[in-house]
C-alpha positions as CSV (number, residue, x, y, z in Angstrom):
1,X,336.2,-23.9,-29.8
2,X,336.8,-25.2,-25.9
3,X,335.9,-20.9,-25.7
4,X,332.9,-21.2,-27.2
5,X,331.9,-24.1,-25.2
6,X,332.9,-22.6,-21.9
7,X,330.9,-19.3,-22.9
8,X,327.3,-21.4,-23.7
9,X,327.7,-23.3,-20.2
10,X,327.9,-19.9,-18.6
11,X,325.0,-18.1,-20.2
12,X,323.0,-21.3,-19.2
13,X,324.1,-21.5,-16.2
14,X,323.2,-17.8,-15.5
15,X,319.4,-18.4,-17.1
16,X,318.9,-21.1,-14.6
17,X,319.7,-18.7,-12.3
18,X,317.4,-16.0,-12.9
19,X,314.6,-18.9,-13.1
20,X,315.3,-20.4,-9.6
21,X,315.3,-16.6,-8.5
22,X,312.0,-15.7,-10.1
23,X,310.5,-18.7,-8.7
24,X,311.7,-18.3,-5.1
25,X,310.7,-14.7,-5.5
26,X,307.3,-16.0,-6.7
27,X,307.0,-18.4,-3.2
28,X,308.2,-15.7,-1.5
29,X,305.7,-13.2,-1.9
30,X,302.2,-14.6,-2.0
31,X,301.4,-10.9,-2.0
32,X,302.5,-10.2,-5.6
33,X,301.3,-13.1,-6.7
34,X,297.5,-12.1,-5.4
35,X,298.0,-9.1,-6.1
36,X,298.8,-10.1,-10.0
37,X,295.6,-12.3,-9.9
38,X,293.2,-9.7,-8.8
39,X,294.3,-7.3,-11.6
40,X,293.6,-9.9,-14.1
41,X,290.3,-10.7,-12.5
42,X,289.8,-7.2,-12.6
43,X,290.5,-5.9,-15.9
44,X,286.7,-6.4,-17.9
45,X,288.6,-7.8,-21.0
46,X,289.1,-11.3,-18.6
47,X,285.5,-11.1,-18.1
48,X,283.0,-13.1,-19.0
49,X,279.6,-11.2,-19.7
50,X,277.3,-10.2,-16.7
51,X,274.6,-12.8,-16.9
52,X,271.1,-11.3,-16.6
53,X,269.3,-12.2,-13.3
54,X,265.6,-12.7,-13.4
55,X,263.4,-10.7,-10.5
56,X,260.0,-12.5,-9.3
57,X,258.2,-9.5,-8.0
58,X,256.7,-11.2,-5.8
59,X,255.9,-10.1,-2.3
60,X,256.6,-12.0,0.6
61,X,253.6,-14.7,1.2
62,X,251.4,-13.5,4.7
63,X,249.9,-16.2,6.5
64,X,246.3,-17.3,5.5
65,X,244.9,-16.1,8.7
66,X,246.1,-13.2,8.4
67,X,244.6,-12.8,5.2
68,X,241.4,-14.2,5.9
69,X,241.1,-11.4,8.7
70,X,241.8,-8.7,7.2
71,X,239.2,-5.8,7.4
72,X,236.8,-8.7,8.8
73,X,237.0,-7.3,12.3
74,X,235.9,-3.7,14.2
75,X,236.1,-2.8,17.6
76,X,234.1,0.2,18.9
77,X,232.6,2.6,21.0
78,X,230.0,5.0,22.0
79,X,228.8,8.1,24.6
80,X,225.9,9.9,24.1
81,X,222.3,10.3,25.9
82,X,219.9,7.3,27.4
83,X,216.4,7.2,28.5
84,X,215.2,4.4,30.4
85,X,211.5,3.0,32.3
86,X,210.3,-0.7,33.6
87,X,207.3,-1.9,33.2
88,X,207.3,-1.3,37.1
89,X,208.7,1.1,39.3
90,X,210.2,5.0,38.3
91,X,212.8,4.8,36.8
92,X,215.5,7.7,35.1
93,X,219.2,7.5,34.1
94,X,222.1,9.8,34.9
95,X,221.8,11.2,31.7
96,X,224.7,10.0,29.5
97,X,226.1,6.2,29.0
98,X,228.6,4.5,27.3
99,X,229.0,1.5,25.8
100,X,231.5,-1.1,24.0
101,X,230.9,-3.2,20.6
102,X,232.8,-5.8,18.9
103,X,232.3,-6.8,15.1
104,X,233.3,-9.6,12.9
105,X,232.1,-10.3,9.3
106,X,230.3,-12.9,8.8
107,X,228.8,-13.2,5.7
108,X,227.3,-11.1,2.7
109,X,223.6,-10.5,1.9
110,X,225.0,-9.0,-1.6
111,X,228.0,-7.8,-3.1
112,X,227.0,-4.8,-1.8
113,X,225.2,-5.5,1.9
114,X,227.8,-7.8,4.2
115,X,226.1,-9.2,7.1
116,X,228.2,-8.6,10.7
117,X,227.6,-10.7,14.1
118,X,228.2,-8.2,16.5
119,X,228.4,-8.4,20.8
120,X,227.9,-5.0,22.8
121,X,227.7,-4.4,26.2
122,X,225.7,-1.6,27.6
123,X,226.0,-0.6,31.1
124,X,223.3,2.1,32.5
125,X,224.1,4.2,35.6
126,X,220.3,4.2,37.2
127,X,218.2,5.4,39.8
128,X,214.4,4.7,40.8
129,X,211.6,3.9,43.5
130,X,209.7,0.4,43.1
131,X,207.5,-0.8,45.6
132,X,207.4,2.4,48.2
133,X,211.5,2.2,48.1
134,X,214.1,4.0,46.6
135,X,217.5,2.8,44.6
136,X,220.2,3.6,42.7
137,X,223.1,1.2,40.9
138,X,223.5,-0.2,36.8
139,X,221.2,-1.8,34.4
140,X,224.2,-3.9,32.2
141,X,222.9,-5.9,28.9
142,X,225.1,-7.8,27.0
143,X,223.9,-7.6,23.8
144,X,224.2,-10.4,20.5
145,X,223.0,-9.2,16.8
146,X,223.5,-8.9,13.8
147,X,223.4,-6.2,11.0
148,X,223.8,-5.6,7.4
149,X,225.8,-2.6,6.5
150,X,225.1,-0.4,3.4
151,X,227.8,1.8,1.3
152,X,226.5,5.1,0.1
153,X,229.5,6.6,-0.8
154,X,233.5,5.5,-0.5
155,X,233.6,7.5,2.8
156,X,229.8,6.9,3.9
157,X,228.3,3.9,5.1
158,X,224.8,3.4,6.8
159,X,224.0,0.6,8.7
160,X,220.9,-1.2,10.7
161,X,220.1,-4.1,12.6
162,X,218.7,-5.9,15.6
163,X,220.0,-7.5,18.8
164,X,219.1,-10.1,21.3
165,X,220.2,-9.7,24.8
166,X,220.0,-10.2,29.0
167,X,219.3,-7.2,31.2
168,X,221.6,-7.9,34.6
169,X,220.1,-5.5,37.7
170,X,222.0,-4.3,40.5
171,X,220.6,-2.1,43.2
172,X,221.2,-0.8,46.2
173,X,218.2,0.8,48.6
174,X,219.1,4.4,49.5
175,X,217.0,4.4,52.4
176,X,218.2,1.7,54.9
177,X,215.7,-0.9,53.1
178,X,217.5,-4.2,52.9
179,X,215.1,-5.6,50.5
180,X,216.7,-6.8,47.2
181,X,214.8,-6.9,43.9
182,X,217.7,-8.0,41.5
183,X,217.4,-11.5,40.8
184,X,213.5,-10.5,40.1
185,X,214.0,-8.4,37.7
186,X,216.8,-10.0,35.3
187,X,215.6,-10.2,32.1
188,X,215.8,-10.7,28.2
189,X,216.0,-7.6,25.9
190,X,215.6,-6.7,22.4
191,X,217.4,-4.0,20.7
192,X,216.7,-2.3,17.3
193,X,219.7,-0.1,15.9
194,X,221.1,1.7,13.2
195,X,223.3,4.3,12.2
196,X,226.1,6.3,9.9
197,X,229.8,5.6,9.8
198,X,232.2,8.2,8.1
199,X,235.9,6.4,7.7
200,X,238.9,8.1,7.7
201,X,242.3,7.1,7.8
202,X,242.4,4.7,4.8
203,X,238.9,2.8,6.2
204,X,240.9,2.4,9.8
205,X,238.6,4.7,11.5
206,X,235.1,6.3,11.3
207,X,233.3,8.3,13.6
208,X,229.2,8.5,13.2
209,X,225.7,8.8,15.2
210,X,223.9,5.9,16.6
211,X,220.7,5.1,17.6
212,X,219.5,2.3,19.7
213,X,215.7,1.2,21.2
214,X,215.9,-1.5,23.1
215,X,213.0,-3.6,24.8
216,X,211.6,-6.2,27.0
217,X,212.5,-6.8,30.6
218,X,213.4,-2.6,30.6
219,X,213.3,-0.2,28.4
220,X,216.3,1.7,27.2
221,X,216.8,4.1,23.9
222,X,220.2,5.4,23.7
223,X,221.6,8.0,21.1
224,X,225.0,8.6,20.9
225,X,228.6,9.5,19.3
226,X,230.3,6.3,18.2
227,X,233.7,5.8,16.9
228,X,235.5,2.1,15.4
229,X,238.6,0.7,14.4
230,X,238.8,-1.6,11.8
231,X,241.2,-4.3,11.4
C-alpha cells in the first residue's frame, strides 16, 4: 500500500512538471506561440465568410466651375490676306495680317444655334499718303461681337456674325514731315464675319477659312486661315 502511494505522488509530481515546462516554454518563445496563431488564422476552415463589399461607381466629383466651363471657351487665330482704304488719303496694306480671337459661350438661340461673345484684335501693317505726305505704321482694332454658330455635320460647323469695335492709328511720316494725323483719325468700326470650322482632335481643334468686312472710320476686308482650341 505505502508503495502504491509513493508511486501516485511521483507520477503527479512528474505531470506538474511537464506543465510548468510547457508553460515556461510557452513564455519563452512568443515566436511559437505567433507563429501557432497565424496558422489558425490562416487555415480557411477558422474563417468566417468573405463579406461582399458594395462598389459606388462613382467618379470622383470635379468642381462646378470646372464643369460649368467645359467646352464654353475657344481661343484662336488667323493669317491670311487684307485690303484696306480711308475715306481719305491712299491707303494699301503689306499684304498679309494676322490676328487673335477669344470666345466664350454665352447663350443659345436654339438647341441647335449657341450664341458666342467674342473679343478679337486685329492689327494692320499699313502704308499711305494723306494730305500731300507719305506714312507708314499699324491700323489696330480691338474688336467686340457676337455670333451664332451652326452644325452641319459632327465635324463641320459654319458660323456668322457681326462686331463692334475702335480703329487705333499710328503713323509715322517717311519724309521728314513732323505732322501727326493719329489722334484725328481714331475711330469706331464695324465688322461683318463668317466662316467654316472643321474639328479634329475630339472637338479640341479645328482649322477653317474666314472672312471678315469691316467698316466705318477705315475700311478693312480680311480673308484668312484660322485655327482654335477649345476648352
Amino acid at each position: 500500500m505505502e508503495r502504491f502511494v509513493g508511486k501516485l505522488l511521483l507520477s503527479q509530481l512528474g505531470l506538474g512538471l511537464v506543465g510548468l515546462g510547457t508553460i515556461s516554454l510557452w513564455e519563452s518563445k512568443p515566436g511559437l506561440a505567433k507563429g501557432l496563431n497565424e496558422i489558425s488564422t490562416q487555415n480557411p476552415a477558422t474563417q468566417p465568410p468573405p463579406q461582399p463589399v458594395a462598389e459606388s461607381g462613382i467618379p470622383a466629383p470635379s468642381s462646378a466651375l470646372s464643369q460649368s466651363m467645359a467646352g464654353q471657351i475657344f481661343i484662336g487665330t488667323s493669317t491670311g490676306f487684307v485690303s484696306v482704304s480711308k475715306s481719305s488719303g491712299d491707303w494699301k496694306s503689306g499684304g498679309g495680317t494676322s490676328d487673335v480671337i477669344v470666345g466664350y459661350k454665352v447663350t443659345n438661340l436654339s438647341p441647335e444655334i449657341p450664341v458666342i461673345g467674342t473679343y478679337r484684335y486685329s492689327p494692320v501693317a499699313v502704308s499711305g499718303t494723306e494730305k500731300g505726305y507719305e506714312y507708314r505704321g499699324v491700323w489696330e482694332t480691338h474688336y467686340f461681337g457676337a455670333r451664332g454658330n451652326y452644325t452641319l455635320t459632327p465635324d463641320m460647323t459654319a458660323y456668322g456674325g457681326a462686331e463692334l469695335g475702335y480703329t487705333l492709328i499710328y503713323l509715322q511720316p517717311l519724309d521728314g514731315s513732323v505732322q501727326n494725323i493719329k489722334a484725328e483719325d481714331n475711330g469706331v468700326a464695324l465688322a461683318l464675319g463668317g466662316g467654316l470650322d472643321y474639328k479634329m482632335l475630339e472637338n479640341r481643334f479645328s482649322v477653317g477659312p474666314r472672312l471678315h468686312l469691316g467698316f466705318g472710320s477705315t475700311s478693312i476686308y480680311q480673308l484668312s486661315a484660322s485655327a482654335s482650341f477649345y476648352f
